[in-house]
C-alpha positions in Angstrom: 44.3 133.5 168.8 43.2 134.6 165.4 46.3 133.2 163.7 45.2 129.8 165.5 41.8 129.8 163.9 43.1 131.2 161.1 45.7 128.1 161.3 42.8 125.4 161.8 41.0 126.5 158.6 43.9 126.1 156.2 44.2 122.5 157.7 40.8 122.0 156.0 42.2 123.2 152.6 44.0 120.9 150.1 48.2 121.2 150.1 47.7 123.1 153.6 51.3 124.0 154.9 52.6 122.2 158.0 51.7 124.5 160.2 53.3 124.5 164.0 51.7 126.9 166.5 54.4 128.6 169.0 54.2 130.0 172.4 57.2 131.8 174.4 57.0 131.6 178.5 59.4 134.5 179.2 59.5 133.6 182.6 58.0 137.3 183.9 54.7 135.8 185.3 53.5 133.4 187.5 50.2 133.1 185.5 52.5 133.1 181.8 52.9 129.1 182.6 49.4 128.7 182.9 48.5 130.4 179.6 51.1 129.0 177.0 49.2 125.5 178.5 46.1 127.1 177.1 47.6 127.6 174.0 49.1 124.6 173.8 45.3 123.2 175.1 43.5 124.8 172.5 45.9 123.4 169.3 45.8 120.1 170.6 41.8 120.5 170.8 41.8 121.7 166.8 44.2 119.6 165.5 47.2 121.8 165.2 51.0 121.0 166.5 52.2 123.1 169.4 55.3 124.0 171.1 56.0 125.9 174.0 59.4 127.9 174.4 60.5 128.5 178.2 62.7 131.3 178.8 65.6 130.3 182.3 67.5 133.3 181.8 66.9 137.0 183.8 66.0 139.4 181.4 67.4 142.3 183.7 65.2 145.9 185.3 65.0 147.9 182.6 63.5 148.0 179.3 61.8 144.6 180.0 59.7 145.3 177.1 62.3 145.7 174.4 64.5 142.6 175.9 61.3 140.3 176.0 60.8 141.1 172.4 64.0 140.4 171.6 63.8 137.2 173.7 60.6 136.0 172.1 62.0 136.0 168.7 65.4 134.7 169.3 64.0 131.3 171.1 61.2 131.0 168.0 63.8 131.7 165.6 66.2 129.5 166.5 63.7 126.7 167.2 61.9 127.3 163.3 65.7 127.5 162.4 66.1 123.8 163.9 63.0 122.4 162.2 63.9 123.7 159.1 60.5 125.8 159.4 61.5 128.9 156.8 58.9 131.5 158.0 57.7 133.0 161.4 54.0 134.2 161.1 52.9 136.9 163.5 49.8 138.3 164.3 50.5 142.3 164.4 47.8 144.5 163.7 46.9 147.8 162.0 46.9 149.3 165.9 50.2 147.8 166.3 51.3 149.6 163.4 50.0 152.7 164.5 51.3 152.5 168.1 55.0 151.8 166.3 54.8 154.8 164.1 53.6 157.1 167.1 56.7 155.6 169.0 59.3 156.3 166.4 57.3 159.4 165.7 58.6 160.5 169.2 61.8 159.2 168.1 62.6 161.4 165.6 62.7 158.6 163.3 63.0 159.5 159.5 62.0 157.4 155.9 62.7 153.9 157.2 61.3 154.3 160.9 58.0 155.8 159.9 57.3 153.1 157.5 56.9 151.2 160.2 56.5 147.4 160.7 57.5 145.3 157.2 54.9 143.0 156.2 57.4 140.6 155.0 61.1 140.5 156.9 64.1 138.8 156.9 65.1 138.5 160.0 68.8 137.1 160.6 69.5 135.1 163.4 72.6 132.8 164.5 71.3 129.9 162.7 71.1 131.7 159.5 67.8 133.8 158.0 64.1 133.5 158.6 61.0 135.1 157.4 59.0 137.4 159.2 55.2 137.4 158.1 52.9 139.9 159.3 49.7 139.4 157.2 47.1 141.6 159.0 48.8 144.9 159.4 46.0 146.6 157.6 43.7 144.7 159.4 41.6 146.3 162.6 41.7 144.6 165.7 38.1 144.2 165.8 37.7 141.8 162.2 40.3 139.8 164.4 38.3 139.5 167.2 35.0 138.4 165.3 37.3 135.2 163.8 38.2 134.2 167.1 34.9 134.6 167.7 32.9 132.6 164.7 35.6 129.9 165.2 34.1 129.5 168.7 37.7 129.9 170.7 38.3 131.7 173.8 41.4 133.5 174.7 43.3 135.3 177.6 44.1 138.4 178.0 48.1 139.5 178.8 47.9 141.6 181.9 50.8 143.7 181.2 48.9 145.4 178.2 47.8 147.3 181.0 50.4 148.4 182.8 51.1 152.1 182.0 54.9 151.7 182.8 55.1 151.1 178.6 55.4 153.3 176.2 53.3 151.4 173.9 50.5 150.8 176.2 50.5 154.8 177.3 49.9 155.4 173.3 47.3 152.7 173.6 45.5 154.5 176.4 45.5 157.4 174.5 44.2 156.0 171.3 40.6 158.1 171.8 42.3 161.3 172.4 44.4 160.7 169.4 42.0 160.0 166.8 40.0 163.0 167.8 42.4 164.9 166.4 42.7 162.9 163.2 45.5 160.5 164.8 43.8 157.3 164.3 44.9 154.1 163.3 43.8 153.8 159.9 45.1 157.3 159.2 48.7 156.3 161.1 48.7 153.0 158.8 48.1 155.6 155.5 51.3 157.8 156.2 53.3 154.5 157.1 52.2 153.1 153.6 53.3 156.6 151.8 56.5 156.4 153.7 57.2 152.5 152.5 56.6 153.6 149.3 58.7 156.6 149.5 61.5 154.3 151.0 61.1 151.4 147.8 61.5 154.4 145.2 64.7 155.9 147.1 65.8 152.6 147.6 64.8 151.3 144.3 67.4 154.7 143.0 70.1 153.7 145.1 70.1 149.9 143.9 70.3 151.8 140.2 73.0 154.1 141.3 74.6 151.5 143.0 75.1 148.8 140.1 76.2 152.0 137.7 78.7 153.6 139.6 79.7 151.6 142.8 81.7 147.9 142.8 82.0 145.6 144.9 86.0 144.6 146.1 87.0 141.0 146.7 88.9 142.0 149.8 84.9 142.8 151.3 84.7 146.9 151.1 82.4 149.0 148.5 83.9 151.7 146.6 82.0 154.3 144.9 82.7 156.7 142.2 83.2 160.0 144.4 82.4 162.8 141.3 78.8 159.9 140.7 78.2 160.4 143.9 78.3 164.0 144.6 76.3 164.8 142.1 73.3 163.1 143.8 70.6 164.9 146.0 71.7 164.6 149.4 68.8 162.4 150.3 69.9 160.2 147.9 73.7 160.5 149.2 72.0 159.1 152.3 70.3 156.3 151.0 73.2 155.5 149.1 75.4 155.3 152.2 72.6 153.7 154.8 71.9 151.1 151.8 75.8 149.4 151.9 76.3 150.2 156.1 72.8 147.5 156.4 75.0 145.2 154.3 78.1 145.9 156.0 77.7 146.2 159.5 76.9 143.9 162.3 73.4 144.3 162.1 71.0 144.6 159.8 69.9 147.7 160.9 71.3 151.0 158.9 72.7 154.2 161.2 69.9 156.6 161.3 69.3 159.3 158.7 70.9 162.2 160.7 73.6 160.4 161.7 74.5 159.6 157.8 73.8 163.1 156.6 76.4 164.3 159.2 78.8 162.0 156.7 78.1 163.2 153.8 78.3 166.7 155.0 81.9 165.6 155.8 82.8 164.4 152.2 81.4 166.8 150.6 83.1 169.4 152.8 87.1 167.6 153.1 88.4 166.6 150.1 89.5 163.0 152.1 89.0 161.6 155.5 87.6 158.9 156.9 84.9 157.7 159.9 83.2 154.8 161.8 79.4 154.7 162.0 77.3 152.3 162.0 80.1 149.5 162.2 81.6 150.4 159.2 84.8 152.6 158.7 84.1 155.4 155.5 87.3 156.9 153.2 87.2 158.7 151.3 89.7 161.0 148.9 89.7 162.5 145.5 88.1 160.4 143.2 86.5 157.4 145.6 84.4 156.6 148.4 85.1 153.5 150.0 83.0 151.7 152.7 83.7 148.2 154.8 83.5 146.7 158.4 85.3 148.7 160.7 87.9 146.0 162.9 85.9 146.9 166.4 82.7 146.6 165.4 83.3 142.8 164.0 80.7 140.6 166.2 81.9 138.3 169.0 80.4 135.1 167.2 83.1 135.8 164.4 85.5 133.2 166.3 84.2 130.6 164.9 85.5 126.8 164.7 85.2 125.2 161.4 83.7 122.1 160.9 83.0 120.0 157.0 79.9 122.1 157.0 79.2 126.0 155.4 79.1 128.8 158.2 78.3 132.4 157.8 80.7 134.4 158.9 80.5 137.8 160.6 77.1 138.7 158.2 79.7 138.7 155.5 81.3 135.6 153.6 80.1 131.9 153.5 83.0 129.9 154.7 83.3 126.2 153.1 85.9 123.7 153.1 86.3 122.0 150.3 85.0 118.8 149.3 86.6 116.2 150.3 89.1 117.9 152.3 89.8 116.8 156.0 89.4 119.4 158.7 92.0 119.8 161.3 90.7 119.7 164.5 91.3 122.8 166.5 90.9 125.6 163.3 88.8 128.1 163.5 87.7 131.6 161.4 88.3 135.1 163.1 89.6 138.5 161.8 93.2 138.6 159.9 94.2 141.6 162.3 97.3 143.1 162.3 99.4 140.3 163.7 97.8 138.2 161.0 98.3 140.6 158.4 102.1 140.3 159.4 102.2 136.7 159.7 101.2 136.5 155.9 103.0 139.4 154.8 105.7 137.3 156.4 105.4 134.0 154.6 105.4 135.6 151.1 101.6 136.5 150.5 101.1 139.3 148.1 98.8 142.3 149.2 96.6 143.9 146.8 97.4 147.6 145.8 95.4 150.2 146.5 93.5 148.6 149.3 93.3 150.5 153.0 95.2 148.3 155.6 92.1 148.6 158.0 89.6 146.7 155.5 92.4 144.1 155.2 92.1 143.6 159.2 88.7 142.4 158.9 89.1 139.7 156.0 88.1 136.2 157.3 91.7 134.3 157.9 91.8 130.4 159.3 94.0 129.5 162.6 95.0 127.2 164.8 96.8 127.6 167.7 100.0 128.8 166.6 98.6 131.3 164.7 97.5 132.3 161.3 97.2 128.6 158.9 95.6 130.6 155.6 94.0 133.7 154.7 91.8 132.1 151.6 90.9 135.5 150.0 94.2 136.4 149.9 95.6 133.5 149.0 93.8 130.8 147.3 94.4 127.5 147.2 91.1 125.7 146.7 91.0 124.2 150.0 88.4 126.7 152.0 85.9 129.2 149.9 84.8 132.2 151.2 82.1 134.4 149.4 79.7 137.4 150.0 76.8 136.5 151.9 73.6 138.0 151.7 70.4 136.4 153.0 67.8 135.0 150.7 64.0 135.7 150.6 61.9 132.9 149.2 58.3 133.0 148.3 55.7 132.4 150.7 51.5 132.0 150.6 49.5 134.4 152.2 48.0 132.5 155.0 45.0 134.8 155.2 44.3 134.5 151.8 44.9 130.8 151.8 42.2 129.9 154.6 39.5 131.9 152.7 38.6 134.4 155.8 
């Protein structure tokens, strides 16, 4: 309720953003229908536009907490995708950051988990990328509470904050005993800080490393300089690796720490190899290391018909026909594979030297029915483009700022 006061006083300000107010029914509770109408109550009360988001499907027996989450910000980001709305503000708190670092504490989590939550996010969904604001993660529950409470609103409480069943709610229950022994939130939000900035300076390294010694191939893989890379601290190695694997796999999300220290182990002790992790498939041999989407890991969605307009494809290449050019009906984008790699071999197209057959697989090809119709990066003709895609982070007002709280 915060952000909705919070909201409310920017409207009062001159140039104040369009702002929409979102609530998600997950369909859990009986009582959840009644409280979104509250919401939705309130905003219409101060002025502000409100939309609530109904969730029809099951969301299965176990970890009901994890899938809601997920639920909650696939409907609003697909709906802010639709309305062209290009950021997502949520209201997490400095005790939400401490209860996430205590969970991935428990996790083993390294660096990146321990940093916790991002204050600022891309977050990628199947309409293409949004921004995730979290403006009052240093911020103590309490200061929230006394806005709610000097705007004059009232608010409900979410039952299931109670219900010991959760992990996160367990760690809330035992906030007390925690901060007794120096565990508090404010000290939790502290080591999360040092570990973000720990994590920009490693990642800060690689992104210099990177650009000296490491090249992007057209055909969609990285290849690094093998001796360059050796030479690195193995923490380094790491970053190195988990840095191209959030790029190149099917989620944004790197493998964790261990699991990429177990690979680096492996080049430096084999003089070549190769493995999957992460959705990626790793060679390496005497003077390269080369990293690209492994053929299994490439997502569902990647069928994709093609229409006149731009599509991301696979988190990896912008597919666009060109202007002007008539698209057959029935085509549609998918993985080359190894009949399609035949089919063009086939018909004439000539195959790049030096490049491993399996990141050929996953290159971006067109089809119809019959088969394979073009496979543009392999042979263009200026009638479909296809280029790296990486999402885009715009600048955005703080809103907390902005309303003068």
């Amino acid at each position: 309720m915060a952000l909705v006061a919070l909201a409310a006083a920017c409207l009062k300000k001159a140039n104040a953003p369009d702002f929409h107010v979102v609530s998600v029914d997950h369909g859990l509770r009986k009582d959840a229908r009644r409280e979104v109408r509250f919401v939705a109550d309130t905003c219409k009360q101060l002025g502000l536009q409100h939309k609530i988001l109904r969730n029809t499907a099951s969301l299965g027996d176990s970890g009901i907490q994890q899938s809601a989450r997920d639920l909650r910000y696939r409907l609003m980001a697909n709906w802010c995708q639709a309305q062209k709305i290009p950021a997502l503000i949520v209201a997490h708190h400095r005790h939400d950051q401490a209860e996430t670092v205590l969970m991935r504490l428990a996790r083993g989590s390294g660096i990146d988990g321990l940093s916790g939550m991002a204050a600022v996010q891309s977050l990628e969904t199947e309409a293409g990328p949004l921004e995730i604001i979290r403006p009052f993660l240093d911020t103590d529950p309490a200061l929230l509470a006394r806005i709610v409470a000097r705007a004059k609103l009232s608010w409900i409480d979410d039952p299931s904050n109670e219900d010991v069943q959760f992990e996160r709610v367990r760690l809330r229950k035992a906030a007390d005993m925690l901060s007794e022994l120096g565990l508090t939130p404010a000290a939790l939000s502290r080591a999360a800080a040092a570990m973000r900035e720990t994590r920009d300076h490693l990642e800060a390294q690689a992104t210099t490393w990177l650009t000296a010694h490491a090249g992007y191939h057209f055909c969609g893989f990285y290849r690094l300089d093998k001796t360059a890379f050796m030479d690195q601290s193995m923490v380094l190695q790491v970053r190195i690796l988990r840095h191209i694997m959030s790029r190149m796999g099917p989620v944004r999300f790197a493998p964790a720490e261990h699991s990429v220290g177990y690979l680096v182990a492996a080049i430096a002790a084999q003089p070549h190899g190769a493995q999957t992790l992460g959705g990626c498939i790793v060679r390496w041999r005497s003077g390269d290391v080369m990293v690209g989407r492994e053929a299994a890991a490439v997502t569902a969605q990647a069928r994709m018909p093609l229409s006149g307009k731009p599509v991301i494809w696979d988190r990896r290449f912008s597919i666009k026909i060109a202007s002007g050019k008539k698209v057959k009906s029935g085509l549609f984008a998918a993985s080359l594979g190894a009949a399609g790699l035949r089919q063009i071999k086939q018909a004439g197209v000539q195959l790049p030297k030096g490049v491993p057959t399996c990141y050929l697989y996953v290159l971006p090809a067109i089809f119809d029915a019959h088969g394979v119709r073009d496979c543009p990066i392999l042979s263009p003709q200026n009638r479909v483009s296809m280029t790296p895609w990486q999402p885009k982070r715009p600048y955005l007002r703080d809103m907390q700022a902005m309303a003068g709280w």
